[in-house]
N, C-alpha and C positions, 0 to 999 in steps of 0.2 A: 599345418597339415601338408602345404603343399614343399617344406624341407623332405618330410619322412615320407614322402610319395615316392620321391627324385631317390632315396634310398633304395628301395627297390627298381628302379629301372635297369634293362637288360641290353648291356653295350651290346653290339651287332658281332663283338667277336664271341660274345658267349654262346647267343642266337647259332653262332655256326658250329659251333664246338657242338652245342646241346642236337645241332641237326645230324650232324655225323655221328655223335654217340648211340644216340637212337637209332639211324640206322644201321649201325651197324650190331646192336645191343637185337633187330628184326630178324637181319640177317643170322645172326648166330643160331638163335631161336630157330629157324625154318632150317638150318641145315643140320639138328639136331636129333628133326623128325626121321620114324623109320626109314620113309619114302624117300628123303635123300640120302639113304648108305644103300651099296647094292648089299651087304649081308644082309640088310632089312633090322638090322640091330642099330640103337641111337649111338652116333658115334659121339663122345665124350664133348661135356658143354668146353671145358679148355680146347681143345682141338677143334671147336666150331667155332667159338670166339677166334680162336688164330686166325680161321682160315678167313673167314668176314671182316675182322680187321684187315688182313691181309690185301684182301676184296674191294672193300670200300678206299681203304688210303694208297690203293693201286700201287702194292709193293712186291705179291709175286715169292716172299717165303711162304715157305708149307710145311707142316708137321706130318700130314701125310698126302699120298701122291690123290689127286684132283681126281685121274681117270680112274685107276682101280678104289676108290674110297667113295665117293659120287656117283650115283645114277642122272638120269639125265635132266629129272628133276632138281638135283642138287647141281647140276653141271648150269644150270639156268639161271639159278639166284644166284653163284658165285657172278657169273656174265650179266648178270644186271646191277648186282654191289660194282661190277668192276665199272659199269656205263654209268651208273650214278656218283662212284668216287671220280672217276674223271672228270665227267662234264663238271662235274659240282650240284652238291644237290639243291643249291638256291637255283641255278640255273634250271631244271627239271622242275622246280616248283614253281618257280616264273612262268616256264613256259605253258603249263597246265591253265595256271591261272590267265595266263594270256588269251588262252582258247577257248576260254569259255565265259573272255569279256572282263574277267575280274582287272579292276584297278589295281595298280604295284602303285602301294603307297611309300613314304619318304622311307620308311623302319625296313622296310624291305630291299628299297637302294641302298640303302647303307651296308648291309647285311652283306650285296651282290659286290658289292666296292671293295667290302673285308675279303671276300673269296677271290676277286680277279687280281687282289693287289693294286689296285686303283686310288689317287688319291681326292679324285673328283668323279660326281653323280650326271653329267653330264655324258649323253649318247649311252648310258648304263642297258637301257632295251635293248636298245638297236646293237649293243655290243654281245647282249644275251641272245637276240635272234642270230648274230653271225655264229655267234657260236656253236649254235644248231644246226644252223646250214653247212659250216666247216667240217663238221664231226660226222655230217650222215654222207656228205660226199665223200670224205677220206676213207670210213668205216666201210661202204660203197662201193669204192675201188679196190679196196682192198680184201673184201668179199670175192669179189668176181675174179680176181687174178689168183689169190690161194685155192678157191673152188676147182680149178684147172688143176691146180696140183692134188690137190686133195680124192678128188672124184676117183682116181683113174685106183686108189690106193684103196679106198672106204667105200667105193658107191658112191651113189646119186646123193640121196638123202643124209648120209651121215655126213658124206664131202662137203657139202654146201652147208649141214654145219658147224662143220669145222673151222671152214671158211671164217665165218661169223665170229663165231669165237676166239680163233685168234686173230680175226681182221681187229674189232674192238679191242682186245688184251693190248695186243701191240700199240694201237693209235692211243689207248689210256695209258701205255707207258706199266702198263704189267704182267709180269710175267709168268701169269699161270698160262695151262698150257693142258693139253688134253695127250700126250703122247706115250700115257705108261704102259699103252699096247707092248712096247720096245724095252720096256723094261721101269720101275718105279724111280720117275725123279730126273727121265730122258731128256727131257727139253727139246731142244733141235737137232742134239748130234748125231742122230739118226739122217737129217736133213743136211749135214753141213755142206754135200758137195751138189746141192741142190739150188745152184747161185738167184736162178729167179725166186724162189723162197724166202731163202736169205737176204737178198735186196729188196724184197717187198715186204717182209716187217723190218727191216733195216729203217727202209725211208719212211713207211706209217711211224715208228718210235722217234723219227727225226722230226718230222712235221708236228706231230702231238706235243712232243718237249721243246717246241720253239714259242709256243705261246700263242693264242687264238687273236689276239690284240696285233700281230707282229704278223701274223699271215694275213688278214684283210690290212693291215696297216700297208704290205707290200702290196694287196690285189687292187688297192688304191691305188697305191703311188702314179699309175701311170696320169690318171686324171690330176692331184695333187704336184705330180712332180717332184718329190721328196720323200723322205721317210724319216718317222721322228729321231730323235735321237738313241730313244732304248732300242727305236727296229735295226739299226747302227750297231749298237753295243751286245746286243743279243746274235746276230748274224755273225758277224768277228770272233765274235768269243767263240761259239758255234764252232764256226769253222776253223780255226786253230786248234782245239781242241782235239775235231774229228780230226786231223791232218798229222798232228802231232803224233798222235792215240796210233793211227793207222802205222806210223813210221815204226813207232814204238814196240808194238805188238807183231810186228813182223820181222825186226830185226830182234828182237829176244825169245819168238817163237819158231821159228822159221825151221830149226834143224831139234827142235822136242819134239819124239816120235809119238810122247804124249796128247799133242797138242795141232798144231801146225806142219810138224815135220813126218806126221802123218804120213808112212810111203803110200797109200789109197788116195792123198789128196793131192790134186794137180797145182801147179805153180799159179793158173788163175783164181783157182779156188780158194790159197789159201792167202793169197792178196783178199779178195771178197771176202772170207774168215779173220782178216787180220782189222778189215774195217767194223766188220760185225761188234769186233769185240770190242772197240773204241767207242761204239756207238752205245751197246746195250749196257753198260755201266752206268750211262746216263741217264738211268734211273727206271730201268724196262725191266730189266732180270732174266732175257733169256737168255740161256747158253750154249752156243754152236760147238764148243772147242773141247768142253771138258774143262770146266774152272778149277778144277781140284788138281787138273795136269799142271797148272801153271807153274814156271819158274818164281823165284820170290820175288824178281822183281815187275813181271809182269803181275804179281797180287799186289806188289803196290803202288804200283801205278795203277789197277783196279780200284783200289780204296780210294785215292786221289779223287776221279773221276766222278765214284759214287756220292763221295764228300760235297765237289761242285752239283751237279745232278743239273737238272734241266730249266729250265727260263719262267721269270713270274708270268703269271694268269694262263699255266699251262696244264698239263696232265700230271706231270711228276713233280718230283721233290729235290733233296738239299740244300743246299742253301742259295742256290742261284746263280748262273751266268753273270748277272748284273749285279749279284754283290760282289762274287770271286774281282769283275772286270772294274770295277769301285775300288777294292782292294789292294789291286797291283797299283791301280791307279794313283792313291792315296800313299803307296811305298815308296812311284818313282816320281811323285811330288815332293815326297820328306828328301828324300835322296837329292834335290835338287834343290832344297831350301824354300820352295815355294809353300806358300799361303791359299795358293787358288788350286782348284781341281777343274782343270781346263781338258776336252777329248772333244774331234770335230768340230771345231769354232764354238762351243758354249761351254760354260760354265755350272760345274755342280753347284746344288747346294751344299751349304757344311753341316746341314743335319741329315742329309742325305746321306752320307758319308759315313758320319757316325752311325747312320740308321746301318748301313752296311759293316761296318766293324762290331758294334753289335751282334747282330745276325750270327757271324762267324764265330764268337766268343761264346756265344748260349751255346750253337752248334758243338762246339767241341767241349763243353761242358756235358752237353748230352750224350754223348760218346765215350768220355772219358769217365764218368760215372755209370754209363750202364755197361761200360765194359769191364768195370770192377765188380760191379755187381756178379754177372756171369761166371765171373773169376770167383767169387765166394759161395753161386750155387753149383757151381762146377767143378767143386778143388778134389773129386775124386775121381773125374777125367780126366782133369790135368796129369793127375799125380799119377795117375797107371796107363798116360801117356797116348789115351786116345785121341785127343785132338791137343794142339796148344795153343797159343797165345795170337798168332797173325790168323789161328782158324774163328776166335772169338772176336778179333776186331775186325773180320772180315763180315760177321754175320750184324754185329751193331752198326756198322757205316750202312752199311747196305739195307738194316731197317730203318734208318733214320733217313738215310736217302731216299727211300722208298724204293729199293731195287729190287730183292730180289735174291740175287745172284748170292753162293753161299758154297761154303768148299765140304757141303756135308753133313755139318753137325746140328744141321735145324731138328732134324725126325728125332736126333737123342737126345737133346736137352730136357732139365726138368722143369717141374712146374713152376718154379723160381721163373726161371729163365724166358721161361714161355713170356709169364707174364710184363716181363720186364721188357721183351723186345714188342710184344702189342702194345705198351706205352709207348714208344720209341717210335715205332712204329705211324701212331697216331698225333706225336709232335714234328713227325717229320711231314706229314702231309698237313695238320695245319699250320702249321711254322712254329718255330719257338720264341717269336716273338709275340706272333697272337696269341701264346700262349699267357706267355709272361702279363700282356697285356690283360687279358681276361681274369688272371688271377688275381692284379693287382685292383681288378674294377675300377680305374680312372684312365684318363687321354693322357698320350704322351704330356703334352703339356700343362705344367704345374698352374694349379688356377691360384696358388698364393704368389702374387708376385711381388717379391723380394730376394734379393740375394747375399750372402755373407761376404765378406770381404774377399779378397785373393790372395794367394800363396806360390811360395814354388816349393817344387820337391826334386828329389835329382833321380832321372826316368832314363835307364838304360847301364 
C-alpha cells in the first residue's frame, strides 16, 4: 500500500505549477466579466487568458491595450495577478497563513524553496517575511515619487493610482502599463524626456530583478561583513550588463531620428533613454524609445538581454544572471583546460554547472520551437510581408523572458499563436527546468544507482 501511496505524491514543483495555473486559470475568468471591459461587452476568454498569463508570469505582452480595454475593475485584477506573479504566490499564501497563526509545514518549505530557487529550507520564513518587507517599501517609494508626476497630469485620485500601478508593474519586472490615453500600446514614449520617471521605474525594475535574497543579503552585509558568493555573481553580471547595454544603445541609437536621435530629445535624456533601454529588456517590458524604431542591431542586442533576463528568486525571468555568469565561466575554464570552476576564491560545483548548461539548452529549445511554430501559424503574414522573421523572434524571447517588449505584432497574431506564446510564457516564469522536472515526476537524482560503462565520442 504504502508503494502506491508514494505514487501519487505531489513534487513541490507540481504544487507550484498547479498554483500559478489556477491563478491565473481565476484571473482569466474575472477579466472576462462584463464589469471588466469599458464596452461592458465580455472581452474574448483567449484575450483574457493572454492577458492573466501575461499578468501572473509578470511578462507585459498584450493582445489589447490595458487602458482603453479594462475598466478599473479589470485595471485591479490585472495589478494584483501582476503582485501575486511577482511576489510569488507561495509567498502570499505564507504570509496569510502566517497571520492568522497557521503552521508552514515541511510540503510547504519545499514548495517556497522550489519558487525562490533555493536549495536548502533553512531561514525559508524569515526569507518570506523579508520578502514582504522588501516589496511594500520598493512598491512604497515608488508610489510616492510617480504620484508627483502623475497628479499634476491625472488628478489626485487617478494620479495616485497610477502611481500604484506602475510603482508595482515595474518593481514585479512587468510591463503593463495604463498609458493608451496617448494612444493604444504607448508605454512610456509619451514620458521619455521625463528623466525622473524614467529613473524611478528604471531603478524599481533593477532592484526587483536583482533578487530578494541578494538585496537583504547586501542589507546584511554590513553586520556579516561579506556577501555570499551568488550576491557577488548577481551584482557583476548586473552591472556589466547595464554598462555594456547602456554603451551599446547609445552608440547605435544616438543619431536614429526614430529613436534616440530624436531632435525633441536632449543629450541628457537620451543618455537616460539609452540606460532605460539596457535595463527594461531585463525582463520589465516597458518602452521609452519606440522598439519598433530600432536599428537591427539594437533588436539584437534586445533579444540578447531578454534571453539573459534577470537573477534567481527574483520578479523576472530568462534564464538568469547566474546561469549566463556559470556559462562564460564554464567556456573560459574549457578554454583554459581546466577542470575546476573557480570565481572569488571558491569553487563551483559540477552539477551546478551542468545545472546551468541545462537551463540554457531547454531555453533555446523553447525558443527555437515556438518560434517555428509562429512561423507555421503565421505563414500568411510572413508571406504578404507584414511582419518577418526577427519581428517573431523578438516576441518569443521576450515571452519566455517574461518581458514584454514586442515590435508590434502581439495585437495580430492568431489564435495559434496566442496560445503558443501563453505556454512560453508560463515556462519562462516557472523555468524550464522545473518544468521538465515536474513532467518527468522524479528528483534530479537517479534513485537506481548503477552505472554503464564509459566511452568516448569525438565532440566539436
Amino acid at each position: 500500500m504504502e508503494r502506491n501511496k508514494n505514487k501519487f505524491n505531489i513534487l513541490p514543483v507540481q504544487k507550484l505549477i498547479f498554483a500559478f495555473s489556477s491563478v491565473i486559470l481565476l484571473g482569466a475568468i474575472a477579466l472576462t466579466l462584463p464589469i471588466a471591459s469599458k464596452t461592458g461587452e465580455c472581452v474574448s476568454f483567449i484575450d483574457a487568458l493572454f492577458t492573466a498569463t501575461s499578468a501572473v508570469c509578470v511578462t507585459g505582452l498584450v493582445v489589447v491595450d490595458t487602458f482603453n480595454t479594462y475598466t478599473i475593475f479589470g485595471q485591479i485584477v490585472i495589478i494584483l495577478l501582476i503582485q501575486m506573479g511577482g511576489l510569488g504566490i507561495m509567498t502570499i499564501t505564507t504570509a496569510v497563513f502566517l497571520l492568522f497563526g497557521k503552521r508552514i509545514t515541511l510540503k510547504e518549505r519545499l514548495v517556497l524553496a522550489e519558487q525562490y530557487n533555493m536549495d536548502n529550507l533553512q531561514g525559508m520564513i524569515k526569507l518570506t517575511l523579508g520578502v514582504l518587507l522588501v516589496t511594500l517599501f520598493f512598491e512604497a517609494c515608488g508610489t510616492v515619487i510617480l504620484s508627483f508626476r502623475f497628479v499634476p497630469v491625472y488628478g489626485l485620485g487617478t494620479g495616485i493610482f497610477y502611481g500604484i500601478f506602475h510603482s508595482i508593474s515595474a518593481f514585479c519586472n512587468s510591463g503593463f502599463d495604463l498609458m493608451g490615453n496617448f494612444g493604444n500600446y504607448s508605454s512610456l514614449v509619451p514620458f521619455q524626456n521625463d528623466p525622473v520617471m524614467i529613473l524611478t521605474i528604471g531603478f524599481l525594475i533593477i532592484f526587483g530583478g536583482i533578487g530578494f535574497a541578494v538585496i537583504t543579503d547586501v542589507f546584511h552585509s554590513k553586520k556579516q561583513k561579506k556577501v555570499s558568493l551568488q550576491t557577488k555573481c548577481v551584482l557583476v553580471t548586473t552591472a556589466i550588463l547595464l554598462i555594456l547595454g547602456t554603451v551599446f544603445f547609445a552608440l547605435a541609437e544616438w543619431h536614429n531620428p526614430k529613436t534616440l536621435g530624436n531632435p525633441d530629445m536632449s543629450i541628457p535624456n537620451k543618455l537616460v533613454n539609452a540606460f532605460f533601454q539596457s535595463v527594461t529588456p531585463r525582463t520589465a517590458g516597458y518602452d521609452a524609445i519606440g522598439n519598433v524604431g530600432l536599428t537591427m542591431p539594437s533588436k539584437f542586442m534586445t533579444m540578447i538581454l531578454m534571453f539573459i533576463g534577470a537573477s534567481p528568486g527574483s520578479t523576472g525571468g530568462g534564464i538568469k544572471t547566474t546561469t549566463f555568469f556559470v556559462a562564460m565561466l564554464f567556456v573560459y575554464a574549457t578554454f583554459r583546460g581546466k577542470t575546476d570552476y573557480t570565481i572569488f576564491k571558491k569553487r563551483l560545483l559540477t552539477r551546478q554547472v551542468m545545472r546551468a548548461l541545462t537551463i540554457i539548452l531547454l531555453a533555446a529549445m523553447v525558443v527555437i520551437i515556438g518560434a517555428m511554430l509562429l512561423m507555421v501559424f503565421e505563414q500568411a503574414q510572413l508571406a504578404a510581408g507584414s511582419f518577418g522573421l526577427e519581428d517573431i523572434m523578438y516576441d518569443v524571447i521576450s515571452a519566455f523572458g517574461t518581458v514584454g517588449l514586442t515590435l508590434g505584432i502581439t495585437p495580430l497574431l492568431s489564435l495559434g499563436s496566442k496560445l503558443v506564446l501563453i505556454i512560453i510564457m508560463f515556462i519562462g516564469r516557472v523555468g524550464p527546468l522545473t518544468i521538465a522536472i515536474a513532467i518527468a515526476n522524479k528528483l534530479s537524482e537517479n534513485k537506481n544507482m548503477f552505472h554503464y560503462p564509459e566511452d568516448r565520442m569525438m565532440i566539436g
